[in-house]
C-alpha positions in Angstrom: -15.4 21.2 -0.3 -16.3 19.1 -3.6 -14.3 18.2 -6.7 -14.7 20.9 -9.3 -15.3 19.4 -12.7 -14.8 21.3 -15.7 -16.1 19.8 -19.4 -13.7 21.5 -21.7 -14.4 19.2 -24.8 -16.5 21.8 -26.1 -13.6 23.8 -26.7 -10.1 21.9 -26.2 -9.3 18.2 -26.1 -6.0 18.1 -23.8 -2.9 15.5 -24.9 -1.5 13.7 -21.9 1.4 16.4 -22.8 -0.8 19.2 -22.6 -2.3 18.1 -19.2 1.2 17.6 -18.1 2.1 20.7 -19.1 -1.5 22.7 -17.3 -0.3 20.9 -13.9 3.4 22.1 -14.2 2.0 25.3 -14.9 -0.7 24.6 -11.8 1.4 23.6 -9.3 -0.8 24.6 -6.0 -3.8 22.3 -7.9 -4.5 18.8 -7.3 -6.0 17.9 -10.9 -7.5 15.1 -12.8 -8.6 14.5 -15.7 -11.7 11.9 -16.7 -12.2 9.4 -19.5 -14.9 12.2 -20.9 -12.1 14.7 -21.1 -13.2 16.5 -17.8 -10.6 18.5 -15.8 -11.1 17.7 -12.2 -9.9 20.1 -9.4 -9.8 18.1 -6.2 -9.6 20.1 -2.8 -7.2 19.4 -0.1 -7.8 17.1 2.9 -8.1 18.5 6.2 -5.0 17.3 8.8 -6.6 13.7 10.1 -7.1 12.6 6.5 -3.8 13.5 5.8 -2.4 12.1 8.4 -4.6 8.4 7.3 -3.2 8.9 3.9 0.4 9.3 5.1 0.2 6.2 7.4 -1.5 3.9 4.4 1.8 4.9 2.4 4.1 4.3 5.3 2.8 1.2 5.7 2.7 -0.2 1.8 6.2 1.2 1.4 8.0 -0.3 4.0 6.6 -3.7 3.5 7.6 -2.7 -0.1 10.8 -2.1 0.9 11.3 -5.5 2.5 10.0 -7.3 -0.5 11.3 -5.2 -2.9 8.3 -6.0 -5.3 7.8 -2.9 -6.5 7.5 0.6 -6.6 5.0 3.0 -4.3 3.7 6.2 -5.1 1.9 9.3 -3.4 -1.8 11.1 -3.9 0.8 13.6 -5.6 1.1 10.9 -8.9 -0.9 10.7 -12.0 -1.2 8.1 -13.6 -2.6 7.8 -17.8 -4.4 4.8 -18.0 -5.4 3.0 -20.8 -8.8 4.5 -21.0 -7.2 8.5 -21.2 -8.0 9.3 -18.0 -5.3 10.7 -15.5 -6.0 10.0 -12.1 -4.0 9.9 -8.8 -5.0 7.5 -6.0 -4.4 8.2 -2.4 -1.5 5.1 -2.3 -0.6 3.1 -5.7 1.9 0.3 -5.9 3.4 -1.0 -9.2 5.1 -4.1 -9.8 9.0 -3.9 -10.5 8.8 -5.3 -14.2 5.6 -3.2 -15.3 7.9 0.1 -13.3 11.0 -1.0 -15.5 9.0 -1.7 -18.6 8.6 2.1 -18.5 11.0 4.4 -21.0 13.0 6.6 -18.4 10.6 9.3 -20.0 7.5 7.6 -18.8 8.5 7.4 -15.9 9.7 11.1 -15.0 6.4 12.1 -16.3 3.0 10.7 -15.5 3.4 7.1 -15.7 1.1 5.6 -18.7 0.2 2.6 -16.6 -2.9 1.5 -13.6 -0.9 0.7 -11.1 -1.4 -3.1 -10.1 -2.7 -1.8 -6.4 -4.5 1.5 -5.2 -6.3 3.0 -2.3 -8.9 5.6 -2.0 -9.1 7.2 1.7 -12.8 8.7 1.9 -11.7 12.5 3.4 -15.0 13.9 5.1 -15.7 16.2 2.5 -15.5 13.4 -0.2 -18.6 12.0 -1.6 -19.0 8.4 -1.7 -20.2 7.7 -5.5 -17.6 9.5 -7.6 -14.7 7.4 -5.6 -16.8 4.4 -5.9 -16.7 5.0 -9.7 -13.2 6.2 -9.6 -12.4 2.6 -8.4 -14.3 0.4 -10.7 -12.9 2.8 -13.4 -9.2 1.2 -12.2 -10.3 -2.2 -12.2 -11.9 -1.9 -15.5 -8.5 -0.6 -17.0 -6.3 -3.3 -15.3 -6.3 -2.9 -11.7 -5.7 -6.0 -9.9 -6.6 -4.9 -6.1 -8.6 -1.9 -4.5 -9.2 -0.4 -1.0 -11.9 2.1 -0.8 -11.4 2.8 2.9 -14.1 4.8 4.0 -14.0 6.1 8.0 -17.1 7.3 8.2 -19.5 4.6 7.8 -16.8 2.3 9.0 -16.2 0.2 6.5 -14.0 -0.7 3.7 -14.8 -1.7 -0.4 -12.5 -4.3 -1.6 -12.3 -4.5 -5.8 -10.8 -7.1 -7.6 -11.1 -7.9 -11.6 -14.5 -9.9 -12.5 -16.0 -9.7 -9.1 -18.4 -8.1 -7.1 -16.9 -5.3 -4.9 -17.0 -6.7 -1.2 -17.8 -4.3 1.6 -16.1 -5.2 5.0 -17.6 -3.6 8.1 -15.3 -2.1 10.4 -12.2 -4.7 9.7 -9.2 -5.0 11.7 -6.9 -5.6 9.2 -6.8 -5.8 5.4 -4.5 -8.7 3.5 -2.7 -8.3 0.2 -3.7 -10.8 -1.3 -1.6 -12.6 -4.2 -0.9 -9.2 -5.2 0.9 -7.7 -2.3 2.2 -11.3 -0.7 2.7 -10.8 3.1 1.4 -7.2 3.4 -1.2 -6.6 5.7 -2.6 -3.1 7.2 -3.7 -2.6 10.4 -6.8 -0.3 10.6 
């Protein structure tokens, strides 16, 4: 199953408060929303996906909790970046001062922030492009490191700011860079 993307401009322009509000009220939705005003319904993953995506946040939050660096945050988490849209990326990590920064209001809601890391986990029903664009739309709002980890060609897209995205085939592990100092994930 696809993303489902709905153009509402025609007829409404949502506030972040009002798209708050429609996923309070949608509870059993995974939704988005794009720069363009678009309301994206995104499906479920199936059980291995799942289980990929909860392993990538096991393994970012327990080097986070050694470092204490941060703060790490589920698919379930939107966050309002500068551009308008609200998007939620598979794993996200934020550093400590740009988390505290944050009025305790900001925080309980959707965070109005990119985070400074992300990953995208390519589910089999996903199609490439759209979380291609989805990451180069993080990186050109403030992003400072991306994994597009995609299974089934085997290969992961690294993004970092004012560079081309680099495409690893079938790595062993993945490093943190200067933004996550230490962390490394075993794929």
């Amino acid at each position: 199953m696809n993303s489902v993307v709905l153009n509402l401009e025609p007829i409404a322009h949502l506030s972040d408060e009002q798209f708050y509000q429609l996923c309070l009220a949608n509870r059993d939705l995974s939704l988005e929303m794009s720069a363009k005003g678009e309301l994206i319904i995104v499906p479920p993953v199936g059980g291995e996906s799942g289980n990929q995506e909860a392993d990538l946040i096991t393994d970012l939050n327990n080097w986070n909790r050694q470092t204490k660096l941060g703060k790490v945050f589920s698919s379930s988490t939107i966050f309002i970046l500068p551009n308008g849209a609200k998007r939620s990326p598979d794993a996200a990590w934020v550093q400590l001062a740009r988390w505290e920064a944050l009025t305790p209001e900001q925080r309980k809601k959707f965070p109005p922030l990119v985070p400074d890391f992300a990953i995208e986990l390519r589910s089999e029903t996903d199609r490439l492009q759209p979380i291609q664009a989805k990451m180069q739309e993080y990186i050109d709002n403030g992003l400072r490191l991306g994994w597009l980890i995609n299974p089934q060609d085997q290969q992961v897209e690294i993004y970092r700011p004012a560079q081309a995205v680099e495409v690893i085939q079938t790595p062993a592990q993945l490093s943190g860079e200067d933004v996550l100092p230490g962390f490394e994930l075993h794929l």
